[in-house]
C-alpha positions as CSV (number, residue, x, y, z in Angstrom):
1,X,52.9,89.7,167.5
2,X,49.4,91.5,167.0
3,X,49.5,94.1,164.7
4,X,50.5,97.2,166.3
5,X,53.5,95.2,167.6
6,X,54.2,94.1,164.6
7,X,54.1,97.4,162.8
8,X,56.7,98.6,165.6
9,X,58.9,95.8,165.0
10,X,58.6,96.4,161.1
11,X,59.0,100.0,161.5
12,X,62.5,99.8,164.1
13,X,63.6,97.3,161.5
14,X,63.1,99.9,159.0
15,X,64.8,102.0,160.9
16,X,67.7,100.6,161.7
17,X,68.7,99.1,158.3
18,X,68.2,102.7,156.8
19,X,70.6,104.3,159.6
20,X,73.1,100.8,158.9
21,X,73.0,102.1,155.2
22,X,74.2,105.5,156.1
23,X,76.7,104.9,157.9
24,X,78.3,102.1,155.4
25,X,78.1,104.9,152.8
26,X,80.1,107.1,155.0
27,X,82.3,104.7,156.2
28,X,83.0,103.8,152.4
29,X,83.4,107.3,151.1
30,X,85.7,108.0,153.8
31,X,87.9,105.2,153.2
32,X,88.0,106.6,149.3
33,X,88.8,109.8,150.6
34,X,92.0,108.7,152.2
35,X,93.0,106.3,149.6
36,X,92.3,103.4,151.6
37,X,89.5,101.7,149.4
38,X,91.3,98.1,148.1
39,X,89.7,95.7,146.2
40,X,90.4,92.0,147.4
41,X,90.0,89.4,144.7
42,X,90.0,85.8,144.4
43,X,87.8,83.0,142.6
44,X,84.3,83.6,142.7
45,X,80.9,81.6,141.1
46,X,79.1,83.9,138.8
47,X,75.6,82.0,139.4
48,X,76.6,82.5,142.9
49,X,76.4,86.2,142.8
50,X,73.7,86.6,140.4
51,X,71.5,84.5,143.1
52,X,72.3,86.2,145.8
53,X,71.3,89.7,143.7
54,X,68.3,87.9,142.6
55,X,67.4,87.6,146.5
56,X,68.4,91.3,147.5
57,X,66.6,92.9,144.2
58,X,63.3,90.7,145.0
59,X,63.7,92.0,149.0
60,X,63.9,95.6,147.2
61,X,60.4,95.2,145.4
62,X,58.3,96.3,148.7
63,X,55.1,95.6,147.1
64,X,55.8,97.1,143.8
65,X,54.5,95.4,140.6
66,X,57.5,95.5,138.6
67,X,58.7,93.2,136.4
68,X,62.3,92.1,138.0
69,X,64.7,90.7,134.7
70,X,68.3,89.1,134.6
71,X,69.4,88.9,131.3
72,X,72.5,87.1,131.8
73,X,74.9,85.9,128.6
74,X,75.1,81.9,129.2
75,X,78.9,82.3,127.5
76,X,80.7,83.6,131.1
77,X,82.8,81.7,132.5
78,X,81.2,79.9,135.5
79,X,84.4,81.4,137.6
80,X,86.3,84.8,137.6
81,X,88.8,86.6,140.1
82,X,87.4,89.3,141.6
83,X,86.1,91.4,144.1
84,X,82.7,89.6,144.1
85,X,81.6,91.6,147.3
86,X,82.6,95.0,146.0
87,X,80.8,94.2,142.6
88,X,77.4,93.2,144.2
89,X,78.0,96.3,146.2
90,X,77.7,98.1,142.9
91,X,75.2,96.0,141.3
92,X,73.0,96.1,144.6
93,X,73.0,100.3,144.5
94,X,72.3,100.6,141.0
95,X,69.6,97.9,141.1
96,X,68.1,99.3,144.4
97,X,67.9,103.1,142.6
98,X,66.5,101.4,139.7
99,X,63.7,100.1,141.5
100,X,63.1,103.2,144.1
101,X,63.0,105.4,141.0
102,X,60.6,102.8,138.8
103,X,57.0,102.8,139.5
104,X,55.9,100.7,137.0
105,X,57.3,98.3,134.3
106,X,60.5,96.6,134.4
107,X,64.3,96.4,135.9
108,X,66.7,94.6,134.1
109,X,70.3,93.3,135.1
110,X,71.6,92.6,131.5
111,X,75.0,90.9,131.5
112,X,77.6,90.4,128.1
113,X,80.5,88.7,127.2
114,X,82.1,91.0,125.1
115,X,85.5,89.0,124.6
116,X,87.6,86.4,126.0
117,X,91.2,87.0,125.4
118,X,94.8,85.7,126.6
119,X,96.2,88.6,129.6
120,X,99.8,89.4,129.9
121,X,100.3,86.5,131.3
122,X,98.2,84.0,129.0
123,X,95.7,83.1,130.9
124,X,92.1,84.3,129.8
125,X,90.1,87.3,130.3
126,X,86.3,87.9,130.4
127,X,85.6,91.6,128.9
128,X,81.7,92.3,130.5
129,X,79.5,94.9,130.2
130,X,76.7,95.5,133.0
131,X,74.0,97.3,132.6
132,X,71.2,98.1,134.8
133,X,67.8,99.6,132.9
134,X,65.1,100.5,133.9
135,X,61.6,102.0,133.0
136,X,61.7,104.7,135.7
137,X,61.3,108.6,136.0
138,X,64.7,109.1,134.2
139,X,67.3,112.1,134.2
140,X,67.3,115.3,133.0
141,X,70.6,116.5,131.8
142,X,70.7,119.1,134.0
143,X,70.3,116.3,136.8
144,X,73.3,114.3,135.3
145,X,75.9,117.0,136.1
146,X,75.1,116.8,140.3
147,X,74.6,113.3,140.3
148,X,78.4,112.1,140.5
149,X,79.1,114.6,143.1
150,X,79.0,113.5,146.8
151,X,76.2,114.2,149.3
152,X,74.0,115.1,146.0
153,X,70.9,113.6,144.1
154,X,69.4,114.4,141.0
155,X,67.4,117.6,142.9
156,X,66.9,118.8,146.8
157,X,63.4,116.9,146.5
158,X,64.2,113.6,145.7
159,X,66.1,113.0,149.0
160,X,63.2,114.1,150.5
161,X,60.6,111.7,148.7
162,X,62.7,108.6,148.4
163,X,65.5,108.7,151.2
164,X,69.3,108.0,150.8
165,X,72.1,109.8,151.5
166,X,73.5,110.7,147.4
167,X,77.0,108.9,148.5
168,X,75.8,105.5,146.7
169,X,76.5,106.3,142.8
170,X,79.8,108.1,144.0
171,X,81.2,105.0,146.0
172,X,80.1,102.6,143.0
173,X,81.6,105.2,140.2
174,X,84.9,105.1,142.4
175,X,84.3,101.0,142.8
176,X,83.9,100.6,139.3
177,X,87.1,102.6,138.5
178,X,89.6,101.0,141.0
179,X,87.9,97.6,138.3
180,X,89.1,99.4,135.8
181,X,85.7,100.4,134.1
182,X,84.1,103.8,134.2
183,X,80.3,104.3,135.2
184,X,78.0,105.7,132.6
185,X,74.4,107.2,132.1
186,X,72.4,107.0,129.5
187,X,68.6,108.4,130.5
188,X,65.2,110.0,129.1
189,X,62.9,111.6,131.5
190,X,59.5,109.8,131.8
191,X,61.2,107.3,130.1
192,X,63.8,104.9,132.3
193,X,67.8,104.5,132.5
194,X,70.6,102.9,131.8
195,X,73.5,102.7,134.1
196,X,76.2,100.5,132.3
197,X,79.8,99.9,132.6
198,X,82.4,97.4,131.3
199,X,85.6,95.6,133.3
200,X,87.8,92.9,133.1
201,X,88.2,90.0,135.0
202,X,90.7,87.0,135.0
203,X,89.2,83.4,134.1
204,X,90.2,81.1,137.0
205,X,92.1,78.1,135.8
206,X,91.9,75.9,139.3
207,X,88.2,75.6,140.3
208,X,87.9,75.0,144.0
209,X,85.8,71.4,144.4
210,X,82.7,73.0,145.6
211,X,82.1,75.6,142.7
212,X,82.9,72.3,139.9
213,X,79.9,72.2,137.6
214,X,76.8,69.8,138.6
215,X,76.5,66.7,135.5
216,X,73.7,66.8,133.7
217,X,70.8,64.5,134.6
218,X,70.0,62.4,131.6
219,X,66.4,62.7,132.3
220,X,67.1,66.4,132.2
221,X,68.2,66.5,128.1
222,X,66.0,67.4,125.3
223,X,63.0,68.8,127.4
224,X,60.1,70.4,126.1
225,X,58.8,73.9,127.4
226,X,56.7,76.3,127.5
227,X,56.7,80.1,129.4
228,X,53.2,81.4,129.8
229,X,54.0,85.4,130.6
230,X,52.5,88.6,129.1
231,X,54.9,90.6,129.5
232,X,57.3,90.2,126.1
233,X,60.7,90.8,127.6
234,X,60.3,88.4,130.6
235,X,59.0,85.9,128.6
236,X,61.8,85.9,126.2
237,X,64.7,86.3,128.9
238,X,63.2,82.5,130.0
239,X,62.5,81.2,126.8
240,X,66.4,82.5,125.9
241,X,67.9,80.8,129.0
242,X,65.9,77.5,128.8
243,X,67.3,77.3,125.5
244,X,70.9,77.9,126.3
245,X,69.8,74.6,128.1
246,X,69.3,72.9,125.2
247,X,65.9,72.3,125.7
248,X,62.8,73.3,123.1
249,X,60.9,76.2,124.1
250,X,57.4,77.7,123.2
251,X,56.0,80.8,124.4
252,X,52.7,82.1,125.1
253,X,51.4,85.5,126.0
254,X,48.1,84.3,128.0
255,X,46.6,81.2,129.6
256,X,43.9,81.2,126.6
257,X,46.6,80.8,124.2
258,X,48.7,78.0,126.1
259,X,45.7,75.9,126.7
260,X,45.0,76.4,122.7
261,X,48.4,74.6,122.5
262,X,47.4,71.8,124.8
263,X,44.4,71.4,122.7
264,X,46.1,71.5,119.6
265,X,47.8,68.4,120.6
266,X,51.2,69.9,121.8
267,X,52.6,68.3,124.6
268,X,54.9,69.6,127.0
269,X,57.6,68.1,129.8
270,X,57.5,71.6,132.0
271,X,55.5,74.9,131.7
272,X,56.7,78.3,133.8
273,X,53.4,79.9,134.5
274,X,53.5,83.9,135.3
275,X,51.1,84.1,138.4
276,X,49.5,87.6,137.3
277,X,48.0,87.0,133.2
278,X,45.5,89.0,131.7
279,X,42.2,87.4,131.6
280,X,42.5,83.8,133.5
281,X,45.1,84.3,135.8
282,X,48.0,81.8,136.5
283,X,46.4,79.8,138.8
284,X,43.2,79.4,136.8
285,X,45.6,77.8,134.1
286,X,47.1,75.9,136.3
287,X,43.5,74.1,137.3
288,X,43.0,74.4,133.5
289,X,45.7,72.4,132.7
290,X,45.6,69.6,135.1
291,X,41.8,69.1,134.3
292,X,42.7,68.6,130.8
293,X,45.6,66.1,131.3
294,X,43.0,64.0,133.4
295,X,40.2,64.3,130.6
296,X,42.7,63.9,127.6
297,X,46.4,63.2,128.2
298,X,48.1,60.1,128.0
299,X,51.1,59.7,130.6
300,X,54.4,61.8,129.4
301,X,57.3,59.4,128.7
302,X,58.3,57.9,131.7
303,X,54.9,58.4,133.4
304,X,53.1,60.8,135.2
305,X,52.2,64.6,134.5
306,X,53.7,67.6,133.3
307,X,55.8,69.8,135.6
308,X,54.4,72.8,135.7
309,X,56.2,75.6,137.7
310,X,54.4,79.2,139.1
311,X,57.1,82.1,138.3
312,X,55.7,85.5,140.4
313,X,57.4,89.0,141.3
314,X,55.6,88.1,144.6
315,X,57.4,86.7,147.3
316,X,56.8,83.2,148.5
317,X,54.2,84.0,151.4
318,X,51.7,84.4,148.7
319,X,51.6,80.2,147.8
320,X,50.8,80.3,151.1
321,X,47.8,82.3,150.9
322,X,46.6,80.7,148.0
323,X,45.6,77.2,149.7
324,X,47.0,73.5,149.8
325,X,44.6,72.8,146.6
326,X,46.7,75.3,144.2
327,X,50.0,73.8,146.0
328,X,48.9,70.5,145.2
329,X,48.7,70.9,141.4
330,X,52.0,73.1,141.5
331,X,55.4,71.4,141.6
332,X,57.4,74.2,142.1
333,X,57.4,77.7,142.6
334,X,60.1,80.9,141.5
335,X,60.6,84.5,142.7
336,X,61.6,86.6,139.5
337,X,64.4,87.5,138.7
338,X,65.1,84.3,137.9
339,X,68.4,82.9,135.7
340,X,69.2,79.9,133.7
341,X,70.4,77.8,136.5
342,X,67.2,78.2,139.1
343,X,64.8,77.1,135.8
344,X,67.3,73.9,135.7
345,X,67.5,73.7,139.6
């Protein structure tokens, strides 16, 4: 397509999901209207849906700079019974407000294990708490007291600026109660939010073949890493789920101070580079790095270099644009969010 088409297509695309989303809301709030909202549970991989979020929240971004986080507690079980489609229903409205209401900063999914404890029945039970914060334009409390009610937003202007149809914080409220949690708000204007809420899910006890845990490479034990990121919360959500790994982490805030590192005689097995750092940028360091492994370095145990891995809020188009020389001295490149088991992946 030329441009013009293109901006036709993109456009009708637009469109057409936006209208799709308004008429799921109404379908939705009509079935909880007449009772007939159920939940329909049954064994579910918790990396699976935290992937699948990390894809939609990424699709959300637009071209916003923001700084998309998962801040997930390593302790979960790897499988729960649930409605995994109903909770990344929630998790996908209150991520998508998050980041239509945030215009610079950061989004964070942040989930805990608050207990694991024998049911009625003895099996065990995962206590969680979710919480989706933000940096955004915040709540009045004045705001608060429409924004549970159907059809409403926070004020007549908002609709107007940012879209929607006010049903999707009342279909998750009613979502997370039929879980058996309630839906809270904790806000300052200028200043961000918090939704959060807590439910409790059954640990399965038979694990379908295909959701078994992966073994552990044994080349893949006792690494040594380092996160290059300036901004402090995203770098230690990485460094904090590499270690859950069991692997040594260092962190840096700039590409001055990681090549410092390599200078000071600190060797590394993989780095995850942020693509956007103050001063030399990720790619720079990149370059950096690999021209001082060929001037200095001595092979890594094992042979060959270190692995060093772009992270970027951008999607993956941009690689693209940077050239075959940059994808050359890459091994791998992430979209943020990114969790514990894509940095092993």
């Amino acid at each position: 397509l030329d441009a013009r088409q293109r901006d036709y297509a993109e456009k009708s695309e637009a469109a057409a999901k936006s209208l799709l989303g308004i008429i799921n809301d109404i379908l939705d709030f009509s079935k909880i209207e007449a009772g007939k909202l159920e939940l329909h549970c049954e064994p579910f991989a918790v990396e699976r849906l935290w992937r699948d979020l990390a894809t939609l929240y990424a699709a959300n971004l637009r071209g916003k700079r923001l700084e998309l986080l998962f801040d997930i507690d390593r302790a979960i079980p790897r499988v729960l019974i649930g409605d995994a489609l109903r909770l990344q229903q929630v998790l996908i409205n209150l991520g998508g407000n998050a980041i239509k209401f945030t215009h610079q900063g950061s989004v964070t999914l942040r989930v805990r294990l608050l207990a694991l404890e024998p049911g009625a029945d003895g099996a065990p039970r995962a206590r969680l708490q979710f919480a989706v914060i933000d940096t955004g334009i915040g709540i009045t409390p004045q705001q608060r007291q429409r924004l549970f009610s159907a059809f409403a937003q926070a004020e007549s202007g908002i609709t107007r600026q940012y879209g929607g149809t006010g049903l999707g914080l009342v279909i998750s409220q009613r979502l997370v109660r039929l879980m058996g949690g309630e839906l809270t708000l904790d806000s300052t204007p200028g200043v961000g939010s918090t939704f959060a809420f807590e439910i409790t899910l059954p640990v399965a006890q038979t694990v379908p073949a295909e959701l078994q845990p992966r073994a552990v490479l044994p080349d893949l034990q006792g690494l040594r890493c380092l996160v290059v990121d300036d901004h402090p919360e995203a770098r230690a959500v990485v460094a904090g789920a590499l270690r859950t790994l069991g692997w040594a982490c260092d962190t840096a805030a700039d590409a001055e101070t990681a090549l410092a590192r390599l200078r000071a005689g600190q060797r590394y097995d993989v780095a995850f580079i942020d693509w956007t750092l103050p001063g030399m940028d990720g790619l720079a360091l990149v370059r950096a790095w690999r021209e001082w492994e060929s001037a200095h370095a001595a092979p890594l145990p094992g042979g060959g270099r270190a692995v060093l891995i772009m992270v970027s809020a951008s999607g993956r188009d941009v690689l693209g644009d940077a050239g075959t020389e940059v994808q050359r001295l890459l091994d791998g490149y992430l979209v943020k969010p990114v969790t514990a088991s894509m940095l092993f992946d």
